[in-house]
C-alpha positions as CSV (number, residue, x, y, z in Angstrom):
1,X,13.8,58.5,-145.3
2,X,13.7,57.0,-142.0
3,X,9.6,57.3,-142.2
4,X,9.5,56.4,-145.3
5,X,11.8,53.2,-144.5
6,X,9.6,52.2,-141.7
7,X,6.0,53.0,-143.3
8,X,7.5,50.5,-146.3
9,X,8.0,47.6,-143.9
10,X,4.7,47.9,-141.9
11,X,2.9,48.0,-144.8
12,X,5.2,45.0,-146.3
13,X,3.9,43.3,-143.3
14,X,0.5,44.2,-143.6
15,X,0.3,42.1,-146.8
16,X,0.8,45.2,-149.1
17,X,3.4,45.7,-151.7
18,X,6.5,48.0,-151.7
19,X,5.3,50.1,-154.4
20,X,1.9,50.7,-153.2
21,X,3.4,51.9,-149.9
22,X,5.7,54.2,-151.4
23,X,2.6,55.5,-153.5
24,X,0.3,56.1,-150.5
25,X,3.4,57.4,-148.5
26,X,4.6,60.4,-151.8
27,X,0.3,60.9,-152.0
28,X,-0.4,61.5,-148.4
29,X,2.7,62.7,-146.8
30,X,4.2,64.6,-149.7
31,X,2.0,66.0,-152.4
32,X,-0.4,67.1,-149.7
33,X,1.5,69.7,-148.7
34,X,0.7,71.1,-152.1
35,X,-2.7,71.9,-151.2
36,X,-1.0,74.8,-148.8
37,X,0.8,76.3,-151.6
38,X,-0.4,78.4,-154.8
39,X,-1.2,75.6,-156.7
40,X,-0.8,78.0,-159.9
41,X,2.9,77.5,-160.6
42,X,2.8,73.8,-160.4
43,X,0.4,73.7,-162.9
44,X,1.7,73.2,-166.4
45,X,4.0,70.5,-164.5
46,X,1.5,68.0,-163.1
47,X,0.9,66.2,-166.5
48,X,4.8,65.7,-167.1
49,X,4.7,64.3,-163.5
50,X,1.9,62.2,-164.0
51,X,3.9,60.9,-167.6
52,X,6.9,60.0,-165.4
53,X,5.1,58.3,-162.9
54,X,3.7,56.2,-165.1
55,X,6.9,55.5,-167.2
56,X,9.0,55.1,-164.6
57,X,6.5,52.5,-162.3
58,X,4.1,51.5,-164.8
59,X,0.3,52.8,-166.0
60,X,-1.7,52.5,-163.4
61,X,0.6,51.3,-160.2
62,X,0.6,54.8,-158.7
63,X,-3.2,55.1,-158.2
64,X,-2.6,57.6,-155.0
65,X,-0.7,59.9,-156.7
66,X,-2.3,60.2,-159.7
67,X,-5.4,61.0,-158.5
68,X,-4.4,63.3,-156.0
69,X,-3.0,65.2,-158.7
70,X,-5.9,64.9,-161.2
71,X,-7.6,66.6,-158.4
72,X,-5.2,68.9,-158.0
73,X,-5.4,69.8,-161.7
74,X,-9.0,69.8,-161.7
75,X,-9.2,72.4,-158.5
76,X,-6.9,75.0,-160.5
């Protein structure tokens, strides 16, 4: 949290938005990590993540995310 705290206000600074930070920050720090791990039990859940991404923040704000994991989806 601490990272993710101080990434958001850099970025803030930079002339970026909150969301978009937090969107680069859960894409490149977080669901990276994925591509260590058998991908193969995630898979039935990245469409129901994808859903709530874009419910919860709005169709087409997470643009990180959501094509990391269309990549993801498209690797398995």
């Amino acid at each position: 949290m601490t990272q993710l705290n101080s990434f958001v206000a850099v970025y803030v600074a930079c002339g970026g938005t909150e969301v978009a930070a937090i969107d680069y920050f859960i894409a490149k720090k977080i669901l990276r990590k994925f591509d260590q791990l058998s991908v193969a039990f995630i898979r039935d859940e990245i469409d129901p993540f994808i859903s709530y991404l874009n419910k919860k923040y709005g169709k087409g704000v997470m643009v990180e995310c959501i094509s990391y994991l269309e990549n993801l989806k498209k690797s398995i």
